[in-house]
C-alpha positions in Angstrom: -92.1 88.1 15.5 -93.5 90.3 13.4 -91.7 91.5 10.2 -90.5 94.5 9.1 -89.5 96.1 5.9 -87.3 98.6 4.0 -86.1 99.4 0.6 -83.7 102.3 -1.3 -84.3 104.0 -4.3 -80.8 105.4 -4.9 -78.8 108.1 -3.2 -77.7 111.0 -5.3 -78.7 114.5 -6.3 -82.4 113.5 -7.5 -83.8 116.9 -9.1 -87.3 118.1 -8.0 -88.8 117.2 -10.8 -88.3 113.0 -10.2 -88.6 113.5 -6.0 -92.3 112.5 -6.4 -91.5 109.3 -8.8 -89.2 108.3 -6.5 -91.5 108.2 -3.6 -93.6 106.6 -5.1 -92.3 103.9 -6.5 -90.4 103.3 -3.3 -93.2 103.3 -1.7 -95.1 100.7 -4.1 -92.0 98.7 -3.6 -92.0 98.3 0.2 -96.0 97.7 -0.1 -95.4 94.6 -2.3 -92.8 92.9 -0.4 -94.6 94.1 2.9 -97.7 92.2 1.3 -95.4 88.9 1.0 -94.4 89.3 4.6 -97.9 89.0 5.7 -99.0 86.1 3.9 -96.5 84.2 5.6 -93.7 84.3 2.7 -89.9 84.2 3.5 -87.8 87.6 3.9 -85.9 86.4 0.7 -89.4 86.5 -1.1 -90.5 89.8 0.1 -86.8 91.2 -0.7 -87.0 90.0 -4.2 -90.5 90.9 -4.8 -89.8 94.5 -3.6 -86.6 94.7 -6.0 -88.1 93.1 -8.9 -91.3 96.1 -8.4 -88.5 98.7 -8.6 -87.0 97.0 -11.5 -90.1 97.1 -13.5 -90.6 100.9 -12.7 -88.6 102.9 -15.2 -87.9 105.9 -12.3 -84.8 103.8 -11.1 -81.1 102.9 -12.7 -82.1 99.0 -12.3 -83.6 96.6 -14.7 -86.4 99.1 -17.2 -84.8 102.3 -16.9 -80.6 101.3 -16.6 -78.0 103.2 -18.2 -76.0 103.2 -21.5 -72.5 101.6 -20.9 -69.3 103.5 -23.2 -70.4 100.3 -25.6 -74.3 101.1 -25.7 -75.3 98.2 -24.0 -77.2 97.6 -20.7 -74.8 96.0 -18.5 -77.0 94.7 -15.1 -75.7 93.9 -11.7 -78.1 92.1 -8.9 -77.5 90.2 -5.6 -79.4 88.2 -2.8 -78.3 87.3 0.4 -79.7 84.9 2.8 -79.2 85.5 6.6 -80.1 82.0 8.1 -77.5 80.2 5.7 -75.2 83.0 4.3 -76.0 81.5 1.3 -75.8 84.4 -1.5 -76.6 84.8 -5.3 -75.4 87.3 -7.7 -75.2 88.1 -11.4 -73.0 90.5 -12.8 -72.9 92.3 -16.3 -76.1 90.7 -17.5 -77.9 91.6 -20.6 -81.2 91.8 -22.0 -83.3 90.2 -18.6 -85.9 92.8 -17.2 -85.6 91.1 -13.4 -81.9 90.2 -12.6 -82.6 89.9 -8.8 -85.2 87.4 -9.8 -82.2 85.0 -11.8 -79.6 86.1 -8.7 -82.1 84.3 -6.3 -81.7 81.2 -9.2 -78.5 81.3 -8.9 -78.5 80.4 -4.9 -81.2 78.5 -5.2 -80.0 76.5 -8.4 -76.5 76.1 -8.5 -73.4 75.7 -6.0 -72.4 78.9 -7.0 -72.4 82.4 -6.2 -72.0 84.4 -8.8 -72.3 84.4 -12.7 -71.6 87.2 -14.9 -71.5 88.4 -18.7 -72.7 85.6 -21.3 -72.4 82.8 -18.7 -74.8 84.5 -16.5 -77.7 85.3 -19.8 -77.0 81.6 -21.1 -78.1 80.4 -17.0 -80.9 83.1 -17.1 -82.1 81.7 -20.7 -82.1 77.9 -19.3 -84.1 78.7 -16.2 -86.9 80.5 -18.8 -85.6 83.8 -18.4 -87.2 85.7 -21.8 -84.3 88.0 -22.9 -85.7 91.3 -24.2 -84.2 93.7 -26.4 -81.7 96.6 -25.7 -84.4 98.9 -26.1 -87.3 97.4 -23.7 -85.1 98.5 -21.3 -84.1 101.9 -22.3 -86.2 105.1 -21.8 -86.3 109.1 -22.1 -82.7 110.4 -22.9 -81.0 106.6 -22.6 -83.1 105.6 -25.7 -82.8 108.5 -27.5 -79.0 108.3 -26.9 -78.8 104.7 -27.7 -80.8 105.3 -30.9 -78.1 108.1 -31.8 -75.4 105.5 -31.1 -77.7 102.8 -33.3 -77.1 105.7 -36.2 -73.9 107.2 -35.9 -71.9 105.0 -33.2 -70.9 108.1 -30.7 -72.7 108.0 -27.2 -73.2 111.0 -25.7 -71.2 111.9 -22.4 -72.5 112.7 -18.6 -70.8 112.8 -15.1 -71.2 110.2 -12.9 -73.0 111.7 -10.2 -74.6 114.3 -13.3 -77.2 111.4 -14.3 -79.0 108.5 -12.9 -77.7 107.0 -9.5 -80.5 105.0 -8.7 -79.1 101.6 -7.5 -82.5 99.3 -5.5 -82.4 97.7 -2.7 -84.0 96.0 -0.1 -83.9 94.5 3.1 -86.7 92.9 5.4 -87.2 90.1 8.5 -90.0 87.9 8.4 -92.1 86.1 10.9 -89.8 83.5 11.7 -87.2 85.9 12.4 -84.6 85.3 9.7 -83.3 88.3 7.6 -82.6 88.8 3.6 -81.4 91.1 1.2 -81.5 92.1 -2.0 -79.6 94.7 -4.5 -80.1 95.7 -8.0 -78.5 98.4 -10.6 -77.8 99.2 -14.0 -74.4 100.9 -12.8 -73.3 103.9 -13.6 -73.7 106.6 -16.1 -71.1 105.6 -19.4 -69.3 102.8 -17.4 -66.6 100.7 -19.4 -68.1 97.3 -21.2 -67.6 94.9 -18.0 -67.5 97.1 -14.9 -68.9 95.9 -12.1 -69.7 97.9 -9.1 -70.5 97.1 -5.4 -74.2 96.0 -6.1 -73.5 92.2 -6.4 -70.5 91.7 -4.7 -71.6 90.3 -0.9 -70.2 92.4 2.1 -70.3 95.5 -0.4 -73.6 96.2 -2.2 -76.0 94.0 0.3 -75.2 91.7 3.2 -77.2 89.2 5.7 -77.1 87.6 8.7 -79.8 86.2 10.7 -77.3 87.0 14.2 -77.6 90.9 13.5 -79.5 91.9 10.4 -79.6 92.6 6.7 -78.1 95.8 4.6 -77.9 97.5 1.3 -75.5 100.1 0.0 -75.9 102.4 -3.0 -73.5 105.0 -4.2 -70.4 105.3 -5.5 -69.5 101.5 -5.9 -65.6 101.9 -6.0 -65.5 103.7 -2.5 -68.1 101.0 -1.4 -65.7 98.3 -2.3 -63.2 99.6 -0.8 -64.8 99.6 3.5 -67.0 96.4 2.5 -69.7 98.9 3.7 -72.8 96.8 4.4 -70.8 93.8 6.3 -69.1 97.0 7.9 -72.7 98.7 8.9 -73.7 95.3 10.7 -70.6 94.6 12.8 -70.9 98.3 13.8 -74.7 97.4 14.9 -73.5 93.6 16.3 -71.7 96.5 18.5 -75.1 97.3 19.9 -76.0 100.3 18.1 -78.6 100.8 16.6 -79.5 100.4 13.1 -79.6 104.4 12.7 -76.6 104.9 14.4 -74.8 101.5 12.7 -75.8 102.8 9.2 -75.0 106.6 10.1 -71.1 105.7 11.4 -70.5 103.7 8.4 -71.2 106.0 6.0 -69.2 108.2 7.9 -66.4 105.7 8.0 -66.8 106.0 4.2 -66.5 109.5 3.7 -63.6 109.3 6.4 -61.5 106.3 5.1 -61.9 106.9 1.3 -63.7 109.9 0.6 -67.0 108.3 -0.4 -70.4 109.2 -1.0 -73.7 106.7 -0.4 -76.4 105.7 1.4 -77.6 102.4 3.4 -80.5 101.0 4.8 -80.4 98.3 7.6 -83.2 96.5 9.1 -81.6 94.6 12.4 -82.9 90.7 14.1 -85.6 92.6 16.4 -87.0 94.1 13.3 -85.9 98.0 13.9 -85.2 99.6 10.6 -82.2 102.4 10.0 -80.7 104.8 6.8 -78.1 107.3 6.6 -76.8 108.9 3.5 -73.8 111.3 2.6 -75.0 112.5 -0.9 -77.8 115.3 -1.6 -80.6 113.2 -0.9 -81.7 109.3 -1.5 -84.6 107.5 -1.7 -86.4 105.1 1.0 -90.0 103.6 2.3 -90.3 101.1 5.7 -92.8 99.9 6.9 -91.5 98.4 10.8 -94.1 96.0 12.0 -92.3 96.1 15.5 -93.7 99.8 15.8 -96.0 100.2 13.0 -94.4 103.2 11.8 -94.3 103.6 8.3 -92.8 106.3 5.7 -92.2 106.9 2.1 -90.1 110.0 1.4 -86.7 112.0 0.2 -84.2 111.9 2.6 -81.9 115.1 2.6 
C-alpha cells in the first residue's frame, strides 16, 4: 500500500491577494504529513501533523490566525477520527491552545470520551501540558487590531459571514498499512455567539473515517453541514462505488439541494485515490496520491 495524502485550506471567496498564501501553506501542510507517511507513521499522525502545520500558519481561520467571537474571544473547534476503530476525539469552544487537533487526538487517545468543550476541555488541555497562550498570540492583522479596539472601548467591529475569513483545515490521508484518519480544525466563523459550535468537531459533519471506504473533511457553512451529516454522507455515496471525485462532487450537491448550502470536501478513499468538490467561489487544497504520484497545490474555482 502506498499512502496518500490531502488537506483543505477553507472554501470561500479568498481574494487574490491571499490565493498565493493559501497555496502555500496548503502545500507545506500536505508535505509535512506526506513526510510522516513515509517514515512509516500512522494516517492519524500524518493527519494531525498536517493540521497542526496549518494551525501554526496565520493564512487560515484555525489555531494562529482564528477569529473574534461577539465576546472577543477565540473560541477553537478541532476533531480526529480514526478509521480502523471509529474511535474519534474532539474539542469544542477551546481557548487560549495554539494546536487544538493536537489535544482532540489526547482526548481519543486519553480518555473514554469523545468530546470536551469550553473550560472542561482547557483544564484537560492544561493537564496533558498543553501551554495556554494569550488572546493575542493568536490574533493577527485586522482580528488584533479589532480585539485591541474591543480591549479599549468594548464594541467589536461587525463583518458578514462569508465577508471575512472562512478558512476551516482539514485533512485526510491512508497510510502503508492501509487504514484511514482524519482530522478538522477552525476558529469558526466571523463574530459567532460565545459558545457556538459549528460542524468542525462534530463526527459525521466536519470530518469522518472508516477504514471500509475512506476518510473526509467538510468546510463551509457549519449549520447547513450539520444539517446532511455531509462527510459520513460523501463516504456512503463513495461505499456506492463512486469515486472519491464524484462521491464528494454529489454531496455537495446534495447540500446545495437539500438545504441550500455552501462548502467544500476532500475525500481520500481505502485504495488511496484522492477527491474535492466545492460550491463556494473557490477553496483551498494540496494532495499528494502515492497510488499515482500525482501531486498538486492550488485554488480551486
Amino acid at each position: 500500500m502506498k499512502p496518500s495524502i490531502i488537506v483543505h485550506g477553507g472554501a470561500w471567496s479568498i481574494p487574490d491577494d491571499l490565493v498565493d498564501g493559501h497555496v502555500r501553506g496548503c502545500e507545506s501542510a500536505a508535505d509535512a504529513g506526506f513526510k510522516e507517511l513515509l517514515a512509516g507513521a500512522s494516517a492519524m499522525d500524518a493527519v494531525v501533523e498536517a493540521v497542526a502545520t496549518m494551525e501554526d500558519d496565520a493564512t487560515f481561520d484555525a489555531g494562529v490566525g482564528s477569529v473574534l467571537n461577539q465576546s472577543g474571544k477565540v473560541e477553537l473547534d478541532a476533531i480526529v477520527m480514526d478509521g480502523g476503530n471509529l474511535r474519534s476525539g474532539a474539542v469544542a469552544a477551546l481557548q487560549r491552545i495554539r494546536n487544538p487537533v493536537r489535544v482532540a487526538r489526547a482526548v481519543m487517545d486519553c480518555t473514554q470520551y469523545s468530546m470536551l468543550a469550553g473550560e472542561g476541555a482547557l483544564e484537560f488541555a492544561s493537564s496533558k501540558g498543553f501551554e495556554k497562550c494569550a488572546e493575542e498570540d493568536l490574533l493577527v492583522g485586522r482580528e488584533l487590531e479589532d480585539y485591541r479596539e474591543f480591549i479599549r472601548t468594548g464594541v467589536l467591529r461587525t463583518r458578514e459571514h462569508f465577508s471575512g475569513k472562512g478558512d476551516t483545515v482539514g485533512a485526510c490521508a491512508v497510510d502503508v498499512e492501509g487504514h484511514v484518519a482524519c482530522a478538522t480544525s477552525t476558529g469558526g466563523i466571523p463574530r459567532k455567539l460565545a459558545g457556538r459550535v459549528g460542524d468542525s468537531p462534530l463526527v459525521g459533519c466536519g470530518a469522518y473515517a472508516n477504514d471500509e471506504v475512506g476518510a473526509a473533511s467538510a468546510t463551509g457553512w457549519g449549520e447547513q453541514i450539520m444539517a446532511v451529516v455531509l462527510s459520513k454522507t460523501a463516504l456512503d455515496i463513495r461505499s456506492g462505488l463512486q469515486d472519491s471525485c464524484a462521491a464528494c462532487r454529489n454531496a455537495v450537491e446534495h447540500l446545495n439541494k437539500r438545504v441550500g448550502g455552501l462548502g467544500g470536501l476532500i475525500m481520500v478513499d481505502r485504495e488511496g485515490a484522492v477527491g474535492y468538490h466545492h460550491n463556494t467561489p473557490r477553496m483551498a487544497f494540496a494532495f499528494i496520491e502515492g497510488t499515482t504520484g500525482r501531486k498538486a497545490a492550488a485554488i480551486s474555482v
